[in-house]
C-alpha positions as CSV (number, residue, x, y, z in Angstrom):
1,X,8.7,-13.9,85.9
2,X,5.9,-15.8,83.4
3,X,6.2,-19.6,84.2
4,X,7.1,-21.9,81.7
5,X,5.3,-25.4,81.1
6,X,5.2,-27.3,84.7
7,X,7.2,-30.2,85.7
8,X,4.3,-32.0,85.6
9,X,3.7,-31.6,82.1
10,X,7.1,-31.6,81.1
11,X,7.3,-35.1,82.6
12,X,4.2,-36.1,80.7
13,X,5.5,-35.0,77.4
14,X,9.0,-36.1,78.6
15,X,7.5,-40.1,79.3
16,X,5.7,-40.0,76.4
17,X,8.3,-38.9,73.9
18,X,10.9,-41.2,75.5
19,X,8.5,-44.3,75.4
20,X,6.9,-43.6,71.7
21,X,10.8,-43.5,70.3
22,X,11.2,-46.4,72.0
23,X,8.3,-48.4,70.6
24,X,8.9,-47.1,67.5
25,X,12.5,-48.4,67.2
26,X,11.6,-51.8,68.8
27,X,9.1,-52.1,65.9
28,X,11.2,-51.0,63.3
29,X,13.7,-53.1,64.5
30,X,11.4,-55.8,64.7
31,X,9.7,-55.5,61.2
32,X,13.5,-55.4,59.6
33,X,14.8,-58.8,61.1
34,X,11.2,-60.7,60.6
35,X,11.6,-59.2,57.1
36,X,15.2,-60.4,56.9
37,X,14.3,-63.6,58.3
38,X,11.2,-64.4,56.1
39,X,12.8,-63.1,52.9
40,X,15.7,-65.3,53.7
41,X,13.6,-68.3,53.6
42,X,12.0,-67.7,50.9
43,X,15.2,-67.2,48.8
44,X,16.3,-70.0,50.0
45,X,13.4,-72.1,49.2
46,X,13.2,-70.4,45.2
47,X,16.6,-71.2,44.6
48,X,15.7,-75.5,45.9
49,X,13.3,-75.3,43.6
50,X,15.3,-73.3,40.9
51,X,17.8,-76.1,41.1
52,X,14.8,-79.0,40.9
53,X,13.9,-77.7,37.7
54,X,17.4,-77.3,36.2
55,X,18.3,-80.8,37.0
56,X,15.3,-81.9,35.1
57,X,16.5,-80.1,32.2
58,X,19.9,-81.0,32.1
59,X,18.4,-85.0,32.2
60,X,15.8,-84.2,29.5
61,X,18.5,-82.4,27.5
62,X,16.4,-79.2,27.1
63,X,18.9,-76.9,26.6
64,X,19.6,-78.8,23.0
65,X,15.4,-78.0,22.7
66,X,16.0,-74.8,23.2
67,X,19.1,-74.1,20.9
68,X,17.4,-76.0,17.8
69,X,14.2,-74.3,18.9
70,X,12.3,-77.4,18.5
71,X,9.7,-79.3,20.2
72,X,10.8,-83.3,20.2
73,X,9.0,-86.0,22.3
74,X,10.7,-85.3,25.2
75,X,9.5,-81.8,25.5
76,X,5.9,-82.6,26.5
77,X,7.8,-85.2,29.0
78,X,9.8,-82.2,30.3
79,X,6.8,-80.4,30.8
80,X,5.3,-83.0,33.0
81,X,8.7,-83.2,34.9
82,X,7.9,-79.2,35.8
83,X,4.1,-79.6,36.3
84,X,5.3,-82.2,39.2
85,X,7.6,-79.9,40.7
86,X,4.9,-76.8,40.6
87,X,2.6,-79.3,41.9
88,X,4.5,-79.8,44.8
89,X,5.8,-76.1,45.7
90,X,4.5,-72.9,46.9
91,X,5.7,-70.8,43.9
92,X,3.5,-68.4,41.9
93,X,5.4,-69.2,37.9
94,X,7.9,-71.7,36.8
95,X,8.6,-70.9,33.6
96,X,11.8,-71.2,30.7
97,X,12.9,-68.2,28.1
98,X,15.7,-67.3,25.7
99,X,17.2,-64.2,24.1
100,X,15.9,-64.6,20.4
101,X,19.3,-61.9,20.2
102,X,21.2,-62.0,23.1
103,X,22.3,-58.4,22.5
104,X,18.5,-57.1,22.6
105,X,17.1,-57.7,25.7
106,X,13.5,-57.2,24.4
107,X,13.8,-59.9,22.3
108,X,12.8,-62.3,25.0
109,X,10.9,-65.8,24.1
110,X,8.9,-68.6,26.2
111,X,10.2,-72.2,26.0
112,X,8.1,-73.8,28.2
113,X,6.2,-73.2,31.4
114,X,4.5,-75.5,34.2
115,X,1.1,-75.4,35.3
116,X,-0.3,-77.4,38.3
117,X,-3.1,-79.2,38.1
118,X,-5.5,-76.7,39.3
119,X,-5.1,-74.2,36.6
120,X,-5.1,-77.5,33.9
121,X,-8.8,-77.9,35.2
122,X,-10.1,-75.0,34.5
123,X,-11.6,-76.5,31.2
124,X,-9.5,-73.7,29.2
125,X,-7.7,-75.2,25.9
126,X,-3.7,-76.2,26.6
127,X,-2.7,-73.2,24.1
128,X,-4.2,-70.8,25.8
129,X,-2.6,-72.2,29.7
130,X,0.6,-73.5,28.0
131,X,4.1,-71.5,26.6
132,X,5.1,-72.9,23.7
133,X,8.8,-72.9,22.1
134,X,9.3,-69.4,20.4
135,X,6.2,-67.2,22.5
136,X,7.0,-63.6,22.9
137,X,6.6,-62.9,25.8
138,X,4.3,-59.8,27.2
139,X,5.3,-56.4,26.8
140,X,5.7,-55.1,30.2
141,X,6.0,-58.5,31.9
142,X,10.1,-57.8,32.8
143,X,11.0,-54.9,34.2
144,X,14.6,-53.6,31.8
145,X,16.7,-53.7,34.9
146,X,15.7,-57.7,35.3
147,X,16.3,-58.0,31.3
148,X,19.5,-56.9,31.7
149,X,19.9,-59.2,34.6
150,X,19.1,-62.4,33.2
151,X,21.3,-61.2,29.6
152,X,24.3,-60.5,32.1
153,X,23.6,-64.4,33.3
154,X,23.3,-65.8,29.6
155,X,26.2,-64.0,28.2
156,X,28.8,-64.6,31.2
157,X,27.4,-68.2,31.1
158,X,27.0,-67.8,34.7
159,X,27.0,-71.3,36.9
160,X,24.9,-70.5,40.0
161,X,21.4,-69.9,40.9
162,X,21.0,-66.0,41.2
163,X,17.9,-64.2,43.0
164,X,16.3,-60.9,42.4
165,X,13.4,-58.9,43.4
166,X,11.7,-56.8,40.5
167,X,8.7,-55.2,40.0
168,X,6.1,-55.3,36.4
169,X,3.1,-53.7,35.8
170,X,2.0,-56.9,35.0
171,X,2.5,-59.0,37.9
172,X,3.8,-56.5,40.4
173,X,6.7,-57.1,43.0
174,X,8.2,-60.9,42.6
175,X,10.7,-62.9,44.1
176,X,12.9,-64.0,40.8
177,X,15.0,-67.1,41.0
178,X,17.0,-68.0,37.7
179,X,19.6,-70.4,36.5
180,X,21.0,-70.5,33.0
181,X,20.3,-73.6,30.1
182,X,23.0,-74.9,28.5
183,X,22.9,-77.3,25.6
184,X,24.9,-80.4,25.3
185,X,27.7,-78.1,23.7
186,X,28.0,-75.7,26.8
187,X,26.4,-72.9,25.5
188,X,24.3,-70.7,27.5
189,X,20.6,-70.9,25.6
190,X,18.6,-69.7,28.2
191,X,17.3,-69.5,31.8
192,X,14.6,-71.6,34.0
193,X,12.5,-69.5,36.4
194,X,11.0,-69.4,39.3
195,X,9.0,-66.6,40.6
196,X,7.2,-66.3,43.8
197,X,4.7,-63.3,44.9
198,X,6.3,-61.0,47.3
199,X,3.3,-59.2,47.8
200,X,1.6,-62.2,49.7
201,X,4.9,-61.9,51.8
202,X,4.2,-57.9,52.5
203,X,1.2,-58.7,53.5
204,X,2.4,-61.1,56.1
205,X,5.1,-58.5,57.3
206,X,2.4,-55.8,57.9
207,X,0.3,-58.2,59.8
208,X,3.1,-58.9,62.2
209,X,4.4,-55.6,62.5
210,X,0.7,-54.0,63.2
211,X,0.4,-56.6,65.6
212,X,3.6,-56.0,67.6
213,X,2.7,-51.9,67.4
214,X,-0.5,-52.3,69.0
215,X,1.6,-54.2,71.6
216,X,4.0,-52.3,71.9
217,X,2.2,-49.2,72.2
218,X,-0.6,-51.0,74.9
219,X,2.4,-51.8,76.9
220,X,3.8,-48.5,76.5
221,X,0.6,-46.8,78.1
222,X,0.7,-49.1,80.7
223,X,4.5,-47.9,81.2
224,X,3.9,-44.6,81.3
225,X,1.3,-44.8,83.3
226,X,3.2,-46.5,86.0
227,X,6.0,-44.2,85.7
228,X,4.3,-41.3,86.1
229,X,2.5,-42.6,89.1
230,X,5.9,-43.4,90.8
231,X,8.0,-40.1,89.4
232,X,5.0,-38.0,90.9
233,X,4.9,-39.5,94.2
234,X,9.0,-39.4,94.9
235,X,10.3,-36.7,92.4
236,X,7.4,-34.0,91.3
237,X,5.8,-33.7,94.4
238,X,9.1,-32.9,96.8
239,X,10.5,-30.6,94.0
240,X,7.0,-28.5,94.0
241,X,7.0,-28.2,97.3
242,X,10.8,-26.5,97.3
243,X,9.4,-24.5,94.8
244,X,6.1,-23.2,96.9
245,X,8.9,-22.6,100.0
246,X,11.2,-20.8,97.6
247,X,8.5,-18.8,95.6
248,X,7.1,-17.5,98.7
249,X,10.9,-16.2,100.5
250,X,11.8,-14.4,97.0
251,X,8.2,-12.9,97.2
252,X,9.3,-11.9,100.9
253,X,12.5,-10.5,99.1
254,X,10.8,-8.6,96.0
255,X,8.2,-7.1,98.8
256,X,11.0,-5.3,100.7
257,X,10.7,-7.4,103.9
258,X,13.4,-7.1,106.5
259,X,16.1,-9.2,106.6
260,X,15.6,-10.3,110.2
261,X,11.5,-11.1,109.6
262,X,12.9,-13.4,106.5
263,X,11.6,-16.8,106.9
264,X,12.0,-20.0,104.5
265,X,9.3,-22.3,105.3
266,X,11.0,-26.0,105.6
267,X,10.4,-28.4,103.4
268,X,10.3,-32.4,105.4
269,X,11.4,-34.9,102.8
270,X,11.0,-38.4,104.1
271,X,13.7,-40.4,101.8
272,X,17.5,-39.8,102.2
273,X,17.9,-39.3,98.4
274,X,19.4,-36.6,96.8
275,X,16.3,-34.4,97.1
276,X,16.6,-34.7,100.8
277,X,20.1,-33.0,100.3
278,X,18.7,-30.4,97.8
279,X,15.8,-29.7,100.2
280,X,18.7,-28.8,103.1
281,X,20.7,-27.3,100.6
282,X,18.1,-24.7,99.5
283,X,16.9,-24.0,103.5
284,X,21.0,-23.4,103.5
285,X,21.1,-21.1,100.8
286,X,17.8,-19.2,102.2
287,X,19.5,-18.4,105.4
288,X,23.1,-17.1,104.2
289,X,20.7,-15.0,101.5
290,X,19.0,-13.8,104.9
291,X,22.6,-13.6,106.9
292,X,23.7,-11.7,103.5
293,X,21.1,-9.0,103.7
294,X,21.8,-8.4,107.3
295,X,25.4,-7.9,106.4
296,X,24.5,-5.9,103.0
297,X,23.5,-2.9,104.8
298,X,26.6,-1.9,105.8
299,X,28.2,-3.1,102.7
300,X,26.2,-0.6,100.7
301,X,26.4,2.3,103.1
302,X,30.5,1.5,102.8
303,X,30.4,1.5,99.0
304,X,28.4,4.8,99.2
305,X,31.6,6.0,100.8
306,X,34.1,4.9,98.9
307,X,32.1,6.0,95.5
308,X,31.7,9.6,96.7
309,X,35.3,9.8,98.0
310,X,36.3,8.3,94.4
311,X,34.3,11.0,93.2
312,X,36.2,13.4,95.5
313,X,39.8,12.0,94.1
314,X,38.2,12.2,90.3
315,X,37.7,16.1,90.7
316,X,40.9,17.1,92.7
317,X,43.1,14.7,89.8
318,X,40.8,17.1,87.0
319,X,42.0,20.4,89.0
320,X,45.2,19.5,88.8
321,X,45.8,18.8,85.1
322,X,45.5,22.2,83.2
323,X,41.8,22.1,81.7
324,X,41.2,25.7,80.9
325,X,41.9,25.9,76.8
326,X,43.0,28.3,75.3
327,X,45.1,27.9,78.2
328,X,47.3,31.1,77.4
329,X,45.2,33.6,75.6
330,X,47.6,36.4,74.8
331,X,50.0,34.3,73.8
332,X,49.1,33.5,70.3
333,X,52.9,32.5,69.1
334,X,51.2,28.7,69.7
335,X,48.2,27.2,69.9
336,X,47.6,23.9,72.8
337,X,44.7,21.3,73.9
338,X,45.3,18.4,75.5
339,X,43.0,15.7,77.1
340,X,43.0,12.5,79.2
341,X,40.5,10.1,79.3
342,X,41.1,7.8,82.8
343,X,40.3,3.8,82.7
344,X,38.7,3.9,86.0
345,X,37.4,7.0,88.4
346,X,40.9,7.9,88.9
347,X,44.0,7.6,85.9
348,X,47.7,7.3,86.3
349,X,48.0,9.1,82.9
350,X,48.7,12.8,83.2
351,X,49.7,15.8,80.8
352,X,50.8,19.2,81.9
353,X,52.1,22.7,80.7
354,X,53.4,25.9,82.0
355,X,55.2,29.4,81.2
356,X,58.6,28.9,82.9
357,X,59.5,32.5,82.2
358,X,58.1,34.2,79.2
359,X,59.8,32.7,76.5
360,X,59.9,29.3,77.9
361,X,56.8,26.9,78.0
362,X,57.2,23.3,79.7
363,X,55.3,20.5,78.3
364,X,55.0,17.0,80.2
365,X,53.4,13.8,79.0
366,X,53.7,11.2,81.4
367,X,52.0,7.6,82.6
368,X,52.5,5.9,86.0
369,X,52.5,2.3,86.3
370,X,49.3,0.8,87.8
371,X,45.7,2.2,87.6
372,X,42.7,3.6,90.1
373,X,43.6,5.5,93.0
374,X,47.6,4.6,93.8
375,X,48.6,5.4,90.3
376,X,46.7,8.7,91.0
377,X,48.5,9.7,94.0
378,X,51.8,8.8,92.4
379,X,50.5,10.7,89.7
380,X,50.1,14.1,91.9
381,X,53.3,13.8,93.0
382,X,55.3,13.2,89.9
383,X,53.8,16.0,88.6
384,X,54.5,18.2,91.6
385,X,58.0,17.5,91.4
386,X,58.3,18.0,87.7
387,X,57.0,21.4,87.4
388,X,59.0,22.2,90.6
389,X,62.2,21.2,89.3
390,X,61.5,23.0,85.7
391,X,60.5,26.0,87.6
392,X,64.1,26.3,89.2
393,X,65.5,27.2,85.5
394,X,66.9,23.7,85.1
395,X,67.1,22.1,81.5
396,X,64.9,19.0,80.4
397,X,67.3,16.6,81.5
398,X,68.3,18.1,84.9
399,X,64.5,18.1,85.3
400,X,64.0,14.7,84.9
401,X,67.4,13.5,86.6
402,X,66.0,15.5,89.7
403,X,62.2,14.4,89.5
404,X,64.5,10.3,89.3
405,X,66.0,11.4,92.5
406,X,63.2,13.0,94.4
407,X,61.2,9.7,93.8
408,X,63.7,7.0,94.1
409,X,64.7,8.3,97.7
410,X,61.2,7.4,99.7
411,X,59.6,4.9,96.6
412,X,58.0,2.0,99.3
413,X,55.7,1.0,96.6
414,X,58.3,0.3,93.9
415,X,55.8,2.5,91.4
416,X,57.6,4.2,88.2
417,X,56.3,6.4,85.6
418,X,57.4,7.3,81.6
419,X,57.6,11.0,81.3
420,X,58.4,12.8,78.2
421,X,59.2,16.7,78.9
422,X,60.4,19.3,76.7
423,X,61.0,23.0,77.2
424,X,60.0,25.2,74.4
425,X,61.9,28.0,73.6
426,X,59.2,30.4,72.4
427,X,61.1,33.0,70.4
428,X,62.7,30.5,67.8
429,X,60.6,27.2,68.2
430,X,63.0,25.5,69.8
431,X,62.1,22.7,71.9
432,X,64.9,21.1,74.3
433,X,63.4,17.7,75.5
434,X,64.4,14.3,77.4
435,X,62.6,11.1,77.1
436,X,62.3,8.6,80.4
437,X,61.0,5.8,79.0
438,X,57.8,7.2,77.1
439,X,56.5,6.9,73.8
440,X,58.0,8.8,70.9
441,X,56.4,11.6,69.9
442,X,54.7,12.7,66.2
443,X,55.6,15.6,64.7
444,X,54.2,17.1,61.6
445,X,56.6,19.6,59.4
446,X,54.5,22.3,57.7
447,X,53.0,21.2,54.6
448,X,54.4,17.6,55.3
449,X,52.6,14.7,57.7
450,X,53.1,13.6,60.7
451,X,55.6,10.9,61.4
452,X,57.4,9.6,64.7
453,X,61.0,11.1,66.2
454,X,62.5,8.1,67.0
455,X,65.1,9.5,69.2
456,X,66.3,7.2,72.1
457,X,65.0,7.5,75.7
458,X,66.3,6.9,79.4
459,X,65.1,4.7,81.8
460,X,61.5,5.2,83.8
461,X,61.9,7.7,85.9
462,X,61.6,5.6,89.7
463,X,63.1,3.3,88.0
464,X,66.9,3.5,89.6
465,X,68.8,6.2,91.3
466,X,71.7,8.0,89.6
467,X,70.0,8.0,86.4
468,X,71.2,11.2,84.0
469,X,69.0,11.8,81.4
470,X,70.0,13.1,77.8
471,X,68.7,15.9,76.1
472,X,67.8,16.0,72.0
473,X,66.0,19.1,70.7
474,X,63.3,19.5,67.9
475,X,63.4,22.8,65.4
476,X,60.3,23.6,65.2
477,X,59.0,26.0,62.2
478,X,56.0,28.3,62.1
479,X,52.8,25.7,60.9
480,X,54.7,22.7,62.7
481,X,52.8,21.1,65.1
482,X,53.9,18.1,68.2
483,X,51.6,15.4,68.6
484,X,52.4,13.9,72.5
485,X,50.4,10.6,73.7
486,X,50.4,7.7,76.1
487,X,50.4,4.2,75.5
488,X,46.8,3.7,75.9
489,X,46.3,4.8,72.5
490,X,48.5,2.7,70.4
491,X,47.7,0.0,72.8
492,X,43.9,0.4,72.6
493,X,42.5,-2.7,72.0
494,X,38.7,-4.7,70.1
495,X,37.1,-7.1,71.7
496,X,39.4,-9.5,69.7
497,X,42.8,-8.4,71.2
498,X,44.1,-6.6,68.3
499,X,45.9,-3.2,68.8
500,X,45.1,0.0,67.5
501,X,48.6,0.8,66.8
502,X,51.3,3.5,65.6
503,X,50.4,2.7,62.2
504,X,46.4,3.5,62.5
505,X,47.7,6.4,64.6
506,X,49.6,8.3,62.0
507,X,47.2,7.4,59.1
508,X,44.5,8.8,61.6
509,X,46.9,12.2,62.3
510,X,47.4,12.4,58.7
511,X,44.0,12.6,57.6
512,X,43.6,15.8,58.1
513,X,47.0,17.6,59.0
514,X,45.8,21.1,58.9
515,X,43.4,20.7,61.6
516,X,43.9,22.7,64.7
517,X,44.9,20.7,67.4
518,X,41.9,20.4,69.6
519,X,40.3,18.8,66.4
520,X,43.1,16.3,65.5
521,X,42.6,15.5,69.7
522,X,39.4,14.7,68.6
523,X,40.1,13.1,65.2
524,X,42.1,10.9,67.3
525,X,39.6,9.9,70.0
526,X,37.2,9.1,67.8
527,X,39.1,6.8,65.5
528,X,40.0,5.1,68.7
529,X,36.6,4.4,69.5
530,X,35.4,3.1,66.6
531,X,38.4,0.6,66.0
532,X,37.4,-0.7,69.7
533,X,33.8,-0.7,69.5
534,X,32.1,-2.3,72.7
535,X,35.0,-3.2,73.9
536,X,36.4,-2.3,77.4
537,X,39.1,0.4,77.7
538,X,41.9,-1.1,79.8
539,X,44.3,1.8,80.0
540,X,44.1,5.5,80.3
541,X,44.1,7.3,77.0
542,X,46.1,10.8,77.2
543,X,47.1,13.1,74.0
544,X,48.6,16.6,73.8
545,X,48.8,18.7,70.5
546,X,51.0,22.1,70.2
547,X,51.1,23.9,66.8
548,X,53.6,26.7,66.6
549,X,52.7,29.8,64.9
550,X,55.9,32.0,64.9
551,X,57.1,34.6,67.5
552,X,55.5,36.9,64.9
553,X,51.9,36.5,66.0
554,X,52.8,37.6,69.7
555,X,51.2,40.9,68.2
556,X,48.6,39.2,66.4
């Protein structure tokens, strides 16, 4: 057999793929609460100085600045009051704006805006550092979903300080703290900001997290490295050398060796672990597989045995049933085939016909209980006794009573078996028959289809002693023809349970009714098979079909 990948490799791959999903998760884990963490501050700290600068407007009244849209004295004081707080914070804008129309959010206006005194001395003019009262802002500086943000804020006349993160093609991804202006009337006017760089804070982030990757991953190796050393030294090593013992006996085995010059080399494993115990076990298992091969010899040459005296029993149960068709070939008032199909080597099913006296034919149809070789040898001797008994000139149900009592006087095993037999009265068609406990049979009318003759039947015969069995006959006309079976073919069964049954029977029987009866045998069998498919046949499947012609073809 082609090897696979080795345990050594497989615990190489193994390690490593166990250790890198490892060290991945600890660093995604890691990145996501520093993240957490760090954003968490930082939120925290926008919205301290969010508040800082609203307080500073409520005292300087700007929201009543921003309402009349004017620029008093106190709005340059204002400004001062914000350049301090910039001053004094790590923030990247602090800024004021208003909806010029509240209901369009691209109407968005400065109001004022703080500078530290860093970027005031850079030597530029004040109008170009400073927003003034009524500046547009940039197109593109707001991204629509933090427009329509900051108009929810204005319009609800919302209270607290809220934080977002948004992203401009201006200014990137920013950190957006906001609280709304209101005027000495309470009305919303506008909002204070605060806005701090988040990509400073990414930058951070992927410092750390590359830092604790390379870690991670260093100490990984080193892991790995160790493990392997150890898993080699108390794991791989004693399971190779099992497998070099075992490899070698199975080589023994494939080359034919004799069971006594076997030989398991024996594996020593120092630690009491559970390899100890699979190294005995296998050294176990080497000698019973020796032991077995001593003993299979004689097993084999006893199967041998059995199979050809199963053989034996398969022919002698063939010679017995009738197998020869036409079976009567100057008769032609009626034409006959039947078949049986055994589960195993040897059936219980059996069929069987004979000329009583010339104008009387006997036709049995019977199935013992049981299967393989008991239900055969009841089998031979139920239909010993039946064709005895008919052969003494006694009716169909004198036949069967007798059979009953033949069997039930010396029946140690308790076996039974359903026969159907009817005596056919050659001259008119009719047919005298007696049911003990088998299926109905199918008849077919001429020019009509086959359907069931649901007349009702005995007991099995073996069943009890002192049975009497009734008698109900069948008028058959010339093109009529009698369809006999045994429960294996209703009963037959796919590999999901489901039963052929009557119903698929008759359709099957009435497919083509003008068939001779060897061919509906046939039309039969295959139906069977192809409702079963793969599946296993559990019961013998035996049929019989008689078409009567008419006593006026005896010349024919």
């Amino acid at each position: 057999m082609k090897k696979g990948i080795g345990i050594n490799t497989t615990a190489v791959i193994a390690a490593v793929v166990f250790m890198g999903i490892l060290t991945t998760a600890i660093a995604s884990i890691g990145y996501k609460l520093y993240y957490d963490n760090v954003m968490d501050n930082y939120v925290s700290y926008t919205k301290t100085v969010v508040e800082y600068a609203s307080r500073a407007a409520e005292e300087y009244s700007f929201g009543d600045m921003v309402a009349a849209r004017e620029m008093p004295d106190g709005y340059e004081k204002f400004r001062s009051e914000l350049n301090k707080i910039k001053d004094c914070s790590n923030i990247e804008y602090l800024y004021a704006i208003y909806f010029e129309d509240i209901y369009d959010i691209y109407s968005l206006h400065y109001a004022i805006n703080a500078k530290t005194q860093e970027e005031l001395s850079s030597g530029r003019p004040l109008s170009e550092i400073y927003s003034y009262m009524g500046k547009p802002c940039e197109q593109g500086a707001f991204a629509d979903d933090t427009l329509l943000i900051l108009q929810k804020a204005v319009k609800e006349k919302n209270r607290s300080t809220g934080t977002m993160e948004g992203y401009s093609e201006g200014y990137g991804y920013m950190l957006n703290g906001y609280h709304v202006i209101y005027d000495s009337n309470d009305n919303a006017v506008g909002l204070i900001c605060v806005e701090i760089n988040i990509n400073k804070i990414n930058e951070c982030v992927q410092r750390y997290i590359t830092l604790v990757i390379i870690t991670a991953f260093v100490l990984a190796a080193i892991t790995i490295i160790l493990y392997l050393f150890y898993i080699r030294r108390h794991l791989i090593k004693p399971i190779l050398s099992i497998e070099k013992s075992s490899e070698a006996f199975v080589k023994q085995i494939q080359n034919n060796a004799a069971p006594e010059d076997l030989i398991y080399e024996k594996v020593s494993i120092r630690s009491g672990n559970e390899l100890h115990l699979l190294a005995d076990n296998v050294q176990s298992l080497a000698d019973s597989v020796a032991s077995y091969m001593n003993n299979l010899k004689t097993v084999t040459a006893d199967r041998e045995r059995i199979s050809a005296e199963l053989n034996t029993a398969t022919m002698i149960q063939q010679s017995m049933l009738p197998h020869v068709f036409p079976p009567f070939p100057d008769r032609k008032e009626f034409d006959l085939f039947a078949s049986m199909t055994p589960a195993r080597e040897v059936g219980g099913d059996f069929y069987d016909f004979f000329l009583i006296d010339d104008d009387h034919l006997g036709i049995v149809m019977a199935d013992v209980s049981g299967k393989g070789v008991p239900a055969a040898l009841f089998m031979m001797v139920s239909k010993v006794i039946i064709q005895s008994c008919a052969m003494l000139g006694r009716s169909a149900g004198e036949t069967l009573t007798k059979t009953n009592e033949a069997i039930c006087s010396n029946n140690q095993a308790g076996m039974f078996v359903t026969v159907w037999f009817g005596i056919l009265e050659i001259s008119t068609g009719r047919i005298t028959a007696a049911n003990g406990g088998h299926e109905y049979p199918a008849i077919m009318k001429a020019n009509g289809e086959f359907e069931l003759i649901r007349k009702k039947s005995g007991l099995v015969v073996g069943g009890l002693p002192e049975i009497r069995y009734k008698e109900y006959e069948i008028a058959l006309e010339p093109g009529d023809k009698l369809f006999l079976y045994t429960d294996g073919v209703p009963e037959a069964k796919d590999k999901d349970k489901n039963m052929f049954g009557l119903d698929r029977m008759l359709d099957t029987l009435n497919e083509d009714k003008g068939a001779s009866p060897e061919k509906i045998l046939a039309n039969v069998r295959n139906a069977v098979n192809a409702f079963v498919k793969d599946a296993e046949q559990f019961d013998d499947m035996t049929m019989l079909c008689i078409e009567y012609k008419g006593a006026d073809h005896e010349t024919d």
